[in-house]
N, CA, C and O atoms as CSV, one atom per row, in Angstrom:
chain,resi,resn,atom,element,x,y,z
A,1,UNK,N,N,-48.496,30.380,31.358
A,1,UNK,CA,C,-49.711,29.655,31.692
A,1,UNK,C,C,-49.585,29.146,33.129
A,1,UNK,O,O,-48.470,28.873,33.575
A,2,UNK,N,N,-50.651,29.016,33.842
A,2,UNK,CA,C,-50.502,29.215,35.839
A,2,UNK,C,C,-51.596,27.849,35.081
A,2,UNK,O,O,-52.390,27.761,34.145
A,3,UNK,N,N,-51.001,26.900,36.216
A,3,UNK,CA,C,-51.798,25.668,36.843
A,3,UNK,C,C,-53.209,26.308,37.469
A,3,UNK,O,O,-53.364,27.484,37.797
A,4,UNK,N,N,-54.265,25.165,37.558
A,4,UNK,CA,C,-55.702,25.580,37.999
A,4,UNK,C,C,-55.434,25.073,39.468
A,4,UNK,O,O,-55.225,23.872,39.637
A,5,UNK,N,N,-55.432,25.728,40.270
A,5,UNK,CA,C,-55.228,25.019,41.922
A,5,UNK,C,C,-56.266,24.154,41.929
A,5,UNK,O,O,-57.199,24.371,41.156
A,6,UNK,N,N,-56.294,23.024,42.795
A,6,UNK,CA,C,-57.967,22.245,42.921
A,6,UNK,C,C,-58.149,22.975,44.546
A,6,UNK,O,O,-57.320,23.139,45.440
A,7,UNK,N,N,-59.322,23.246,44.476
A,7,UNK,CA,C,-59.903,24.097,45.512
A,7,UNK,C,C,-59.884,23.097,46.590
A,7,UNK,O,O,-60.060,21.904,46.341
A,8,UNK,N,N,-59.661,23.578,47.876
A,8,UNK,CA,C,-58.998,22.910,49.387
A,8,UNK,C,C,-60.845,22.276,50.329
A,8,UNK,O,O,-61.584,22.941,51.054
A,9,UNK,N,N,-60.954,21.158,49.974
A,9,UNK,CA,C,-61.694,20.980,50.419
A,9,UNK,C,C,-61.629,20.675,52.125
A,9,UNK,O,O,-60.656,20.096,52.608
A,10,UNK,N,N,-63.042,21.240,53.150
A,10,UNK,CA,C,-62.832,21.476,54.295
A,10,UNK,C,C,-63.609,20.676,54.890
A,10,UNK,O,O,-64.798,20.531,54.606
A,11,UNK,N,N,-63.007,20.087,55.765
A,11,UNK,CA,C,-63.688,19.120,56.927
A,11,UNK,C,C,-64.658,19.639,57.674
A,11,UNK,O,O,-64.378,20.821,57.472
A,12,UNK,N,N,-65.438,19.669,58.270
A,12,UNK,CA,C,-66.578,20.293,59.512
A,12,UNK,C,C,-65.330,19.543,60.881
A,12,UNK,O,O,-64.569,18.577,60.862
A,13,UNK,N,N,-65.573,20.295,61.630
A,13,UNK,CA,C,-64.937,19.816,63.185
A,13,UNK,C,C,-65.719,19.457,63.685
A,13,UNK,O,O,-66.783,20.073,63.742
A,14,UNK,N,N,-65.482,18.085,64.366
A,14,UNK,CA,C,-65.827,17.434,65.071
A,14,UNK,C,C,-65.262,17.270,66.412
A,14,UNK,O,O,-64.205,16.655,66.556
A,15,UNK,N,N,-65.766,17.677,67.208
A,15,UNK,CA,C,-64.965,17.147,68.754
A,15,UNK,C,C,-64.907,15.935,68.740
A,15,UNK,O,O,-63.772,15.460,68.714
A,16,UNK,N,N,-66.103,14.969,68.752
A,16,UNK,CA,C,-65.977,13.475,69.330
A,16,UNK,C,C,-65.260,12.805,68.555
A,16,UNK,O,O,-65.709,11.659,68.528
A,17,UNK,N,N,-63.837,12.977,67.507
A,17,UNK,CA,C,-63.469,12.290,66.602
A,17,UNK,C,C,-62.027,12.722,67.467
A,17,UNK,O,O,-61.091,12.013,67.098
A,18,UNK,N,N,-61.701,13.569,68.367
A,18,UNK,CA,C,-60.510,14.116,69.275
A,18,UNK,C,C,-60.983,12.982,71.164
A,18,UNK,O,O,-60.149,12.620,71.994
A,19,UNK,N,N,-62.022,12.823,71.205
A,19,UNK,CA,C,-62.037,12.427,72.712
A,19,UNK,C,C,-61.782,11.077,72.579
A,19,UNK,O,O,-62.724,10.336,72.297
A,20,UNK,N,N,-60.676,10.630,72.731
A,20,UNK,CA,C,-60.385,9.242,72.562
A,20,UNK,C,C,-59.645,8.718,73.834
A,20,UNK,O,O,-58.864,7.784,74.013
A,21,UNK,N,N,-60.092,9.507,74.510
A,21,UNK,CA,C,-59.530,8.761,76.249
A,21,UNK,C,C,-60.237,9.714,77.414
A,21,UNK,O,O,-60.793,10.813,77.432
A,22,UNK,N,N,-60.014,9.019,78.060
A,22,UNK,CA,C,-60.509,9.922,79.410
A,22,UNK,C,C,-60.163,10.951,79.732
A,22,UNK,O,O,-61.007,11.825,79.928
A,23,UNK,N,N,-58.635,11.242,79.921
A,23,UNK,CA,C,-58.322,12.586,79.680
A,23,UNK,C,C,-58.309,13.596,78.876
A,23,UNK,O,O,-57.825,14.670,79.234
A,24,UNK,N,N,-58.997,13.357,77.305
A,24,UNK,CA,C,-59.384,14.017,76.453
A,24,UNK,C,C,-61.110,14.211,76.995
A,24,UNK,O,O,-61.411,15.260,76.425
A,25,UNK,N,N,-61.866,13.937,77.467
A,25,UNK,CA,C,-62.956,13.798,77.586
A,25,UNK,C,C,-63.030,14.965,79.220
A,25,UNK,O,O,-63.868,15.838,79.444
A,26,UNK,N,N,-62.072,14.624,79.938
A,26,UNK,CA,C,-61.790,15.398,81.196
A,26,UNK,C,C,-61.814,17.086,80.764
A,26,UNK,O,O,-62.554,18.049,80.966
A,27,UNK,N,N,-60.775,16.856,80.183
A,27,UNK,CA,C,-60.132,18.204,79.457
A,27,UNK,C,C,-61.193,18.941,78.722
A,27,UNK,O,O,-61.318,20.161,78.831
A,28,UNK,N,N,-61.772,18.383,78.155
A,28,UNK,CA,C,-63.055,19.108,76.872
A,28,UNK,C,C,-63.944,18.827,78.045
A,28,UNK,O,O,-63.171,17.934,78.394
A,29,UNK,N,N,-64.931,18.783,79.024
A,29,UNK,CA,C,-65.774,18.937,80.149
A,29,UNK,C,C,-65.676,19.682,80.798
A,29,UNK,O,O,-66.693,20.355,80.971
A,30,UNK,N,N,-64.376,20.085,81.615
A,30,UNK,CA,C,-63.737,20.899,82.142
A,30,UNK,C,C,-63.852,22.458,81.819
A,30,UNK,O,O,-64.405,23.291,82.537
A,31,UNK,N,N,-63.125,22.720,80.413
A,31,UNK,CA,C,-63.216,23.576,79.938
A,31,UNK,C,C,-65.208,24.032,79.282
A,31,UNK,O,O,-65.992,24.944,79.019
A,32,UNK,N,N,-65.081,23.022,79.331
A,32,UNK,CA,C,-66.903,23.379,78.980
A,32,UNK,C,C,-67.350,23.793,80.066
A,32,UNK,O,O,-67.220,25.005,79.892
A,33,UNK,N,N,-67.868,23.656,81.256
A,33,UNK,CA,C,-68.010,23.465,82.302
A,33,UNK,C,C,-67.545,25.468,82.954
A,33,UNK,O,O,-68.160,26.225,83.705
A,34,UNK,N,N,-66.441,25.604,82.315
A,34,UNK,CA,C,-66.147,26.616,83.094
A,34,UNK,C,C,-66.941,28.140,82.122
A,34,UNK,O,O,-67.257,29.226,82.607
A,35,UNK,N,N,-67.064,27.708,80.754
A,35,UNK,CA,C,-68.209,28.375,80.243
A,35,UNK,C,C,-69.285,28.976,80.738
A,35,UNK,O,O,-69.642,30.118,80.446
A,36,UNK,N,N,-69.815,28.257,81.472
A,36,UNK,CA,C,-70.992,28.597,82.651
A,36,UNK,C,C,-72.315,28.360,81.255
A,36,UNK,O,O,-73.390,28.852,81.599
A,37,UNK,N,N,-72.341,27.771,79.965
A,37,UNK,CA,C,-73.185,27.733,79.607
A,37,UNK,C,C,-73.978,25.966,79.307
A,37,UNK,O,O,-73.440,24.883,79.073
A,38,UNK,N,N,-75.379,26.346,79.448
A,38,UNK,CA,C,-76.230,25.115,79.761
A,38,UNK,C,C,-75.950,24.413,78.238
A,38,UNK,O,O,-75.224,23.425,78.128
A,39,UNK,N,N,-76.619,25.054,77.081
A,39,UNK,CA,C,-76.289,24.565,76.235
A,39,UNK,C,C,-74.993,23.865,75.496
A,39,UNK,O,O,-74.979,22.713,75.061
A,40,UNK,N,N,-74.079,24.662,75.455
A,40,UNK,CA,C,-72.925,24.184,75.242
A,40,UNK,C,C,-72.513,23.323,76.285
A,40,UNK,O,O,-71.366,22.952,76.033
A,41,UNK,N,N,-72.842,22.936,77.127
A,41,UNK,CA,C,-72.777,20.905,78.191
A,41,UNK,C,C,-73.388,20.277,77.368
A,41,UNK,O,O,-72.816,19.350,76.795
A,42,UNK,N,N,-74.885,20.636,77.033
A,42,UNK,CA,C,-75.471,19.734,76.259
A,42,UNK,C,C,-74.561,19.328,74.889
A,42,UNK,O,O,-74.485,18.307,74.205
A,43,UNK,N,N,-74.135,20.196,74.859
A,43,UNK,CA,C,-73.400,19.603,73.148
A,43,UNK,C,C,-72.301,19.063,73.563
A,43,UNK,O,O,-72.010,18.061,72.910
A,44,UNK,N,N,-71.257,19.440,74.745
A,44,UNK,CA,C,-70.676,18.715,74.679
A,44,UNK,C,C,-70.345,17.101,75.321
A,44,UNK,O,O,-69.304,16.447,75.264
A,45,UNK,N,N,-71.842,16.727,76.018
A,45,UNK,CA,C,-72.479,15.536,76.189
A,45,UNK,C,C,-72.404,14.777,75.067
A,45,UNK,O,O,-71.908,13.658,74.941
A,46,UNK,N,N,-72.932,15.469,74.260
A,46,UNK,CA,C,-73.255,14.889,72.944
A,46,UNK,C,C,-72.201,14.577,72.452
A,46,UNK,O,O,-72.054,13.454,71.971
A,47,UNK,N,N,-71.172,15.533,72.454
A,47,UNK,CA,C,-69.787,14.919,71.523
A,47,UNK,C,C,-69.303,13.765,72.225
A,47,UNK,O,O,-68.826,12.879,71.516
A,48,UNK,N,N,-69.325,13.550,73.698
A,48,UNK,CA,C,-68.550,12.530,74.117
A,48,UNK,C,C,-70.045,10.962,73.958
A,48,UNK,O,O,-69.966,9.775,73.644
A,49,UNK,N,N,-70.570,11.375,74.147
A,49,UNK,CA,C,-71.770,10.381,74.050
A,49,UNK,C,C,-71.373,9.665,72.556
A,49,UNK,O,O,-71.400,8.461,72.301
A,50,UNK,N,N,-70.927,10.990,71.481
A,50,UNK,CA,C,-71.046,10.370,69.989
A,50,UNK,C,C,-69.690,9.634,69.938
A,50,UNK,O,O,-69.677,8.665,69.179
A,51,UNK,N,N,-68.313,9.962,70.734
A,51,UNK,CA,C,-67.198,9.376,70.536
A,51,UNK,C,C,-67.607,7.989,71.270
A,51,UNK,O,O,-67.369,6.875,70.805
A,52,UNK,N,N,-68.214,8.230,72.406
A,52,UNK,CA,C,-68.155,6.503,72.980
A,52,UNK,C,C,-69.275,5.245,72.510
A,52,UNK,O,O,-69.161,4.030,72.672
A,53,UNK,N,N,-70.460,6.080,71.831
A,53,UNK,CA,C,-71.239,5.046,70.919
A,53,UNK,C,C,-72.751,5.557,71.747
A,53,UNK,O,O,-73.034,5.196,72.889
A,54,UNK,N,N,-73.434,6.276,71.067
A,54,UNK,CA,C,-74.591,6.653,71.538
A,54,UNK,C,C,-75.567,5.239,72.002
A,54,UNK,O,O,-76.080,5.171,73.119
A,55,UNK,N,N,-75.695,4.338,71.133
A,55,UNK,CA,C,-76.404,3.331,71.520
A,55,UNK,C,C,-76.274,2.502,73.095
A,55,UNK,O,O,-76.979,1.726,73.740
A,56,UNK,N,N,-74.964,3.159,73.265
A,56,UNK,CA,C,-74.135,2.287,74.187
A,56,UNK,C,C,-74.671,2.922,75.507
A,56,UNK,O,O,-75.379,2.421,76.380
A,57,UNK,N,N,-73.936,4.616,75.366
A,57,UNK,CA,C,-74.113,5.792,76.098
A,57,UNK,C,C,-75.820,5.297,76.790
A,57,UNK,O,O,-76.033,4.773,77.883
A,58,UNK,N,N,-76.777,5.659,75.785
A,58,UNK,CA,C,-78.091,5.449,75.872
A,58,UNK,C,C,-78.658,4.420,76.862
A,58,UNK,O,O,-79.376,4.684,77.827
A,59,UNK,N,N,-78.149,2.984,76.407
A,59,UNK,CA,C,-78.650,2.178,77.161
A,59,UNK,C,C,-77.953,2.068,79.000
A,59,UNK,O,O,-78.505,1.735,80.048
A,60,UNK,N,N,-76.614,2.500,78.709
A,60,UNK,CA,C,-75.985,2.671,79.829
A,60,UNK,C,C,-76.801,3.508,80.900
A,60,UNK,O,O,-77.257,3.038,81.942
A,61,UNK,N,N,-76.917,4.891,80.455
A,61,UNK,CA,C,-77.781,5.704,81.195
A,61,UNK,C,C,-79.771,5.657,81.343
A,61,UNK,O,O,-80.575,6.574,81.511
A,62,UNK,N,N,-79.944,4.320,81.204
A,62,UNK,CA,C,-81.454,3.712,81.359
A,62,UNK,C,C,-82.404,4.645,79.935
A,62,UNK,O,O,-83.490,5.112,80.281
A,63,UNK,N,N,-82.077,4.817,78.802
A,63,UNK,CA,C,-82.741,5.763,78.271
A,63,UNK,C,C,-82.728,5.124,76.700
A,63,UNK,O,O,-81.801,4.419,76.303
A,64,UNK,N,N,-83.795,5.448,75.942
A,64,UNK,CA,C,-83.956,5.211,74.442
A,64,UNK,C,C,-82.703,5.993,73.849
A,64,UNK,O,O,-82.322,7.128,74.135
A,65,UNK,N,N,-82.231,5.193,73.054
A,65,UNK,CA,C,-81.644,6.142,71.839
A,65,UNK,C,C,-82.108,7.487,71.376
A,65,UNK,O,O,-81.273,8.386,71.475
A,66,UNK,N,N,-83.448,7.839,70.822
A,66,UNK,CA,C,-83.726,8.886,69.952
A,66,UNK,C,C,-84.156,9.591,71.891
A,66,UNK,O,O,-84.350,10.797,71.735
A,67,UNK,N,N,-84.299,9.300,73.145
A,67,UNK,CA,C,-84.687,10.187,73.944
A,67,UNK,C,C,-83.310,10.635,74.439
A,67,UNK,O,O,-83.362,11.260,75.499
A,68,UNK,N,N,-82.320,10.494,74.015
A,68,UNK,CA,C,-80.697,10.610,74.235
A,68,UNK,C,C,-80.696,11.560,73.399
A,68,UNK,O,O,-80.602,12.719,73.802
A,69,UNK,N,N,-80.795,11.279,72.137
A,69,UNK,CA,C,-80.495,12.693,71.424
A,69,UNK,C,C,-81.376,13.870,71.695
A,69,UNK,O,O,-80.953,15.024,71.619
A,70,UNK,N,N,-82.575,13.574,72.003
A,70,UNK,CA,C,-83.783,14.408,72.435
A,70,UNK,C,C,-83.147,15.096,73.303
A,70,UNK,O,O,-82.902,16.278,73.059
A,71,UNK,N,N,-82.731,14.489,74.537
A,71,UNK,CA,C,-82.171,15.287,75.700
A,71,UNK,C,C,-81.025,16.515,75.389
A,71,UNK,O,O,-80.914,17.656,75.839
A,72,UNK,N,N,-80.162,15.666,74.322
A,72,UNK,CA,C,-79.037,16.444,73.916
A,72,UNK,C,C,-79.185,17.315,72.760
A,72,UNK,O,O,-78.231,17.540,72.015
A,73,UNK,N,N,-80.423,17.850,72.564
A,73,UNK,CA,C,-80.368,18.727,71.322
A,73,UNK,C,C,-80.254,19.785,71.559
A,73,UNK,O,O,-80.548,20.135,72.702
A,74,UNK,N,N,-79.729,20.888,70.494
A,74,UNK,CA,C,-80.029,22.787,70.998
A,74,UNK,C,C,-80.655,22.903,71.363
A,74,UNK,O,O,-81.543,22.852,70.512
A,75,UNK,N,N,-81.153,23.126,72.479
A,75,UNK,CA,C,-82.584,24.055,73.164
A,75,UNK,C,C,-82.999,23.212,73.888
A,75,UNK,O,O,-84.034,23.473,74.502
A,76,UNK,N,N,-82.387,21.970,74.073
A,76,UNK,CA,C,-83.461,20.953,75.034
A,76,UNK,C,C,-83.286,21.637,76.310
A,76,UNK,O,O,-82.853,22.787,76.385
A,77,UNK,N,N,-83.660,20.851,77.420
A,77,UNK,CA,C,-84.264,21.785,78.199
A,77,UNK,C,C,-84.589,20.259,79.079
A,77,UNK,O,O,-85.719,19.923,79.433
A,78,UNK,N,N,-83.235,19.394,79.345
A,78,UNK,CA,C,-83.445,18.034,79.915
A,78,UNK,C,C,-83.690,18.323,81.555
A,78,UNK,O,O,-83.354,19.327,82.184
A,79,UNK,N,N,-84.435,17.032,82.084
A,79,UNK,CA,C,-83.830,17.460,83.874
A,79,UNK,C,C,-83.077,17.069,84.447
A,79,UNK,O,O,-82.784,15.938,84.061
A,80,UNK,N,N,-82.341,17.501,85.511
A,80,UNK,CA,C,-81.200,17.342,86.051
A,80,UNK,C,C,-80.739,16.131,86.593
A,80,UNK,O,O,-79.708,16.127,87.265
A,81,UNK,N,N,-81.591,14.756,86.313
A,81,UNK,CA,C,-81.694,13.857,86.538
A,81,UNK,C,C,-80.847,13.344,85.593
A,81,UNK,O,O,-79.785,12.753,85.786
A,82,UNK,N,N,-81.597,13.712,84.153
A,82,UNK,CA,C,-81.370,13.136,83.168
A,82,UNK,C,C,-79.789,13.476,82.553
A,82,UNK,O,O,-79.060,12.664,81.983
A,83,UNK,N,N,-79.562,14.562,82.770
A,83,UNK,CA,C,-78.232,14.998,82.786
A,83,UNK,C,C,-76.900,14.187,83.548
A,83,UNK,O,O,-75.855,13.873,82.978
A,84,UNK,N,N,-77.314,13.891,85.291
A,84,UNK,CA,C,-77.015,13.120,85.266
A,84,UNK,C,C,-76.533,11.916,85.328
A,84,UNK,O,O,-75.423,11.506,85.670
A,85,UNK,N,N,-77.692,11.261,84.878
A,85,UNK,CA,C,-77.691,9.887,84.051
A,85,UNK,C,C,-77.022,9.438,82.977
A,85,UNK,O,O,-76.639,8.272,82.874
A,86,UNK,N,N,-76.821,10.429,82.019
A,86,UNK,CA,C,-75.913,10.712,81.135
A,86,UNK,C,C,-74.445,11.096,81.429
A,86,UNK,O,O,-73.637,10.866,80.529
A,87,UNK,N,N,-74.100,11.526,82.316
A,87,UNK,CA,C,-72.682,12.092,82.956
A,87,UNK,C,C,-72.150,10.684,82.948
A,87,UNK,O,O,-71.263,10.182,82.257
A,88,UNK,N,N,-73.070,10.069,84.081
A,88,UNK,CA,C,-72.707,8.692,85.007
A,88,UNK,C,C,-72.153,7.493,83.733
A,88,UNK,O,O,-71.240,6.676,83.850
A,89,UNK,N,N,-73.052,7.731,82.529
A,89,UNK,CA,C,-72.998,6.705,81.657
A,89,UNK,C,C,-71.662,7.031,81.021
A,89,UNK,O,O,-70.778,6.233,81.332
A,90,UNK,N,N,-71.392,7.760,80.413
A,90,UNK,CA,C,-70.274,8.436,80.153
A,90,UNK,C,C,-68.724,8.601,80.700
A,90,UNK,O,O,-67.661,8.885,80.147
A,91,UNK,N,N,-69.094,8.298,82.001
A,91,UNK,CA,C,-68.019,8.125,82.955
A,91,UNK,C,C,-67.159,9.362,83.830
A,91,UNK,O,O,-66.259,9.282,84.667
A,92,UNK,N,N,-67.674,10.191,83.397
A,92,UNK,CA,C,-67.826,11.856,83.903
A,92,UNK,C,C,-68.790,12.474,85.227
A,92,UNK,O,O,-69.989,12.538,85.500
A,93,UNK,N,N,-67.762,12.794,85.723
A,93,UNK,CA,C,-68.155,13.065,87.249
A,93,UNK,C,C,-68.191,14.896,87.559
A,93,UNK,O,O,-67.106,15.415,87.820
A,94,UNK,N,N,-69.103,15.547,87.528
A,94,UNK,CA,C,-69.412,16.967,87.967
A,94,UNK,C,C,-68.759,17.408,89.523
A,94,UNK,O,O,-69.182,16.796,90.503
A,95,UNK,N,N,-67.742,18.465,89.698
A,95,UNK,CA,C,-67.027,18.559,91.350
A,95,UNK,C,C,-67.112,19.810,91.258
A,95,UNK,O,O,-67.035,20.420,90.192
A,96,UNK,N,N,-67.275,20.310,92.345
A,96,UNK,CA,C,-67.059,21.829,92.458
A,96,UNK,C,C,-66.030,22.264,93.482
A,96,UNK,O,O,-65.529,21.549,94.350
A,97,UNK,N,N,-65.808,23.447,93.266
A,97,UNK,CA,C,-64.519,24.003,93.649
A,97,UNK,C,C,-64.602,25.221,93.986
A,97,UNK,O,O,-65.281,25.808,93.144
A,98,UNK,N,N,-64.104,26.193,95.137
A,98,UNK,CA,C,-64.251,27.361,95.485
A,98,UNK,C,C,-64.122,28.571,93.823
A,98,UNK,O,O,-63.212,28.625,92.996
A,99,UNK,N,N,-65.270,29.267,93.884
A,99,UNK,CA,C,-64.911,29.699,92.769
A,99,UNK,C,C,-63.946,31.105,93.062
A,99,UNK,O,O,-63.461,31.729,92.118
């Protein structure tokens, strides 16, 4: 007679539950960043926005809560203002470099 295994229950991944310092936040930007994709910034705005407290993020960067997530959703389509405004709040600085 074989034991019933209990089936392995699975977490969803979360980035913003890993960015717990600046240099975690550097590191995951960085590498986003070199993606070359628009969307995936937006999300990963979002993850650091969600590790440091969206309400916080939000008011920091002059903006409503629900127009924070607005900005940061799939497909948004924010302006470059607003982007960032959000960087700045966040504490994340955009540099470029000979490519």
């Amino acid at each position: 007679m074989t034991k019933a295994k209990t089936p392995m229950k699975l977490v969803a991944f979360d980035a913003a539950r890993y960015l717990d310092d600046d240099e975690a936040v550097a590191e995951y930007m960085t590498a986003v960043l070199e993606a070359n994709d628009p969307d995936l910034l937006l999300l990963a705005l979002g993850d650091v926005a969600r590790a440091r407290g969206m309400a916080q993020v939000a008011k920091d960067a002059g903006l409503g809560r629900e127009s924070l997530y607005k900005a940061l959703a799939p497909g948004a389509k924010p302006r470059f203002e607003t982007v960032m405004r959000v960087a700045r709040a966040l504490g994340v600085k955009f540099t470029a470099q000979p490519a």
